[in-house]
Structure formats: C-alpha cells, structure tokens
C-alpha positions as a Markdown table, in Angstrom:
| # | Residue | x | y | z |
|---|---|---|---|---|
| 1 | Unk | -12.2 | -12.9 | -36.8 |
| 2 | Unk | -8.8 | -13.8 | -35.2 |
| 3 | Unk | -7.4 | -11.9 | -32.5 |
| 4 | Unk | -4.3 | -9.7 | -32.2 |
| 5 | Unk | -1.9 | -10.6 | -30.2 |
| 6 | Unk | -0.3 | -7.7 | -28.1 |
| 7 | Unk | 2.2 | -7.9 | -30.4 |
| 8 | Unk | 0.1 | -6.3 | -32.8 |
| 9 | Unk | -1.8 | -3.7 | -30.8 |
| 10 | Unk | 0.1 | -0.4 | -31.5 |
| 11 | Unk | 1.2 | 2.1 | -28.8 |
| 12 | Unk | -1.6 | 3.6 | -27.7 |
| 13 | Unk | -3.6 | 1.7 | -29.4 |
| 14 | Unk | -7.7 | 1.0 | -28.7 |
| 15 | Unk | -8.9 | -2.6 | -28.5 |
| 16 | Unk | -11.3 | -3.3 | -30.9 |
| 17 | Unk | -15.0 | -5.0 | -30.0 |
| 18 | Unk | -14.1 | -4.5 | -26.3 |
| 19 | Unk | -17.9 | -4.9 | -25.7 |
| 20 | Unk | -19.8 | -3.2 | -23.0 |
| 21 | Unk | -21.9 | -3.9 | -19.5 |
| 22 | Unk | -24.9 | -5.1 | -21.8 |
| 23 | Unk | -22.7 | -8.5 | -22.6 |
| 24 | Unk | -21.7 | -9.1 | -19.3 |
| 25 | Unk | -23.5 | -10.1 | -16.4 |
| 26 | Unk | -21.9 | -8.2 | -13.4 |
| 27 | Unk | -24.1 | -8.9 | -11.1 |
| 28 | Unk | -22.2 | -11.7 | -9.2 |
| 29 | Unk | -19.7 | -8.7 | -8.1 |
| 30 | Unk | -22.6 | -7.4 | -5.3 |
| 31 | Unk | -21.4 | -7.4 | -2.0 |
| 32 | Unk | -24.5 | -5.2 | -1.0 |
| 33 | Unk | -28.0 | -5.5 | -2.9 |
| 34 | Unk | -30.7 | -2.3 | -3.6 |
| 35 | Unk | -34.3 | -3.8 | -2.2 |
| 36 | Unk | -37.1 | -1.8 | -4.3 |
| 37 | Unk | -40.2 | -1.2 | -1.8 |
| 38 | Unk | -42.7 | -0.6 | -4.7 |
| 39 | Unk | -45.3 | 1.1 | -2.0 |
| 40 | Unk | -43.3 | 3.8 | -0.9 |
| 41 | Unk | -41.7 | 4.6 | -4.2 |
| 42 | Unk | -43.0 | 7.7 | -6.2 |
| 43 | Unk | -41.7 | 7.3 | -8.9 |
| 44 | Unk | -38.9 | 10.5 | -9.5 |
| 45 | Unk | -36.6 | 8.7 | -11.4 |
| 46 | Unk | -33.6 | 9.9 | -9.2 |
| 47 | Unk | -32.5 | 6.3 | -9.0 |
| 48 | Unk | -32.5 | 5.8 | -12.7 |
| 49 | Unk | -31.1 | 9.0 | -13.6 |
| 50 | Unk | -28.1 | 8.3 | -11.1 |
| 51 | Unk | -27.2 | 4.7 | -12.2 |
| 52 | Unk | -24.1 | 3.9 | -13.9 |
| 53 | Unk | -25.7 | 0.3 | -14.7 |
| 54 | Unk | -28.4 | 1.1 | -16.1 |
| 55 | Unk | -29.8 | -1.6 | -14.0 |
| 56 | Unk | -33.0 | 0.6 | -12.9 |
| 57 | Unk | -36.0 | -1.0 | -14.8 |
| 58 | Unk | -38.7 | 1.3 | -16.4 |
| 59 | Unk | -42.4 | 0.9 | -18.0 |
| 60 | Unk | -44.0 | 3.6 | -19.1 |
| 61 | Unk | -41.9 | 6.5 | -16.9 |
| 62 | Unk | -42.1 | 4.4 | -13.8 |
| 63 | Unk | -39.6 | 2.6 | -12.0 |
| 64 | Unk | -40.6 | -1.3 | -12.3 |
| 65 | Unk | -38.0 | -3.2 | -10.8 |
| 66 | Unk | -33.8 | -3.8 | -10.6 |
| 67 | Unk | -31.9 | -5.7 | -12.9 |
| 68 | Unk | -29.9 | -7.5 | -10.7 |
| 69 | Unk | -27.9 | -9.6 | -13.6 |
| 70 | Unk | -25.9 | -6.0 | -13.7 |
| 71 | Unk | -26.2 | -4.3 | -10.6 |
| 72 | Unk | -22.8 | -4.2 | -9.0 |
| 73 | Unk | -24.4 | -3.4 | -6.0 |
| 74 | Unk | -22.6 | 0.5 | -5.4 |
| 75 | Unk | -25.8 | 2.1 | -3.3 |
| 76 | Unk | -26.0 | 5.3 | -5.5 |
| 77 | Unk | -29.1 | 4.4 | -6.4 |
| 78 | Unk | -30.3 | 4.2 | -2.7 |
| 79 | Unk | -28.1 | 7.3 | -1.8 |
| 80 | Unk | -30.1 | 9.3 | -4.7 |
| 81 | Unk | -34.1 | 8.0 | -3.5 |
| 82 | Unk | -35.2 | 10.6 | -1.3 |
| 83 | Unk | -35.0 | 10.5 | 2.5 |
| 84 | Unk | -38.3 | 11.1 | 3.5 |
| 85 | Unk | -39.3 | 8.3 | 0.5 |
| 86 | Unk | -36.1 | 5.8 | 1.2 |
| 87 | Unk | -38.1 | 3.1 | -1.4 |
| 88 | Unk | -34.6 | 1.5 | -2.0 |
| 89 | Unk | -32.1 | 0.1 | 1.0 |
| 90 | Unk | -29.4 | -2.2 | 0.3 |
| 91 | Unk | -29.1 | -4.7 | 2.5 |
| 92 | Unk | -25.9 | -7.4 | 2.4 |
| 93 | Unk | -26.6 | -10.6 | -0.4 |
| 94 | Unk | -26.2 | -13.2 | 2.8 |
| 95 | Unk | -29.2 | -11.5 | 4.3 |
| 96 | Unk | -31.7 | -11.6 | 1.2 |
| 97 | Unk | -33.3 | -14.3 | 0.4 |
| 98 | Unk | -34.6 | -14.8 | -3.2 |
C-alpha cells in the first residue's frame, strides 16, 4: 500500500493504520522503572486496572511480572499498589541492574 502524502490527507482528516502501543516498543522512554516485589504483593489488581500500558502481566488473575518492552515508566502503577502492601517502587533505570 503506498502512503498519502499530506497533500492528500483531507482537513480533518484521520490517518489510516496509525497502529497502536502493541507495535511499538516504548519502553526505552523510562526514566524511572516499577520493581515488582512478588512477596509482598497480594494480588488486587490495582496496578493492572490503573495502567495505561497495559504493561502489568497476568496468569490466571494474578499479577506475574512487568512488561518492560512498554512501560514508559509513569509510577501510576506504584501510586495505585496499596501503602501498607507497597509491592511496586520505581526506582531510576541507572540504579537497576538487570
């Protein structure tokens, strides 16, 4: 399929095949990173439910782990866990070692 040039986008006009967060890995963007402490979580969900990445990772209605290819890295995930719980605390990308 050949693009359009802007030429041929009409006023207002919607760009087709745009794509979405599921083709791009956004992950590089993180300035901070969520750390999952897989002890102290208990599983609410809060996390997932609050995402905008979709980057919480489930199995069978429990939280298994972070994609980090599309966390961005904006703590709402952390903010939502809990305080007496705090299973997730991001912590800068220098300081993580992987």
């Amino acid at each position: 399929m050949r693009e359009k040039s802007w030429r041929e986008i009409p006023i207002g006009g919607m760009i087709e095949d745009a794509g979405n967060a599921d083709t791009y890995e956004t992950g590089s963007w993180r300035t901070y990173r969520p750390i999952w402490d897989a002890e102290k979580c208990i599983h609410c969900l809060a996390c997932w439910i609050a995402c905008p990445d979709s980057a919480i990772q489930l199995k069978d209605g429990k939280m298994v782990g972070i994609d980090y290819s599309h966390c961005k890295g904006c703590g709402i995930c952390a903010f939502e866990c809990p305080d007496k719980i705090a299973a997730l605390e991001m912590k800068l990308e220098t300081e993580v070692n992987d």
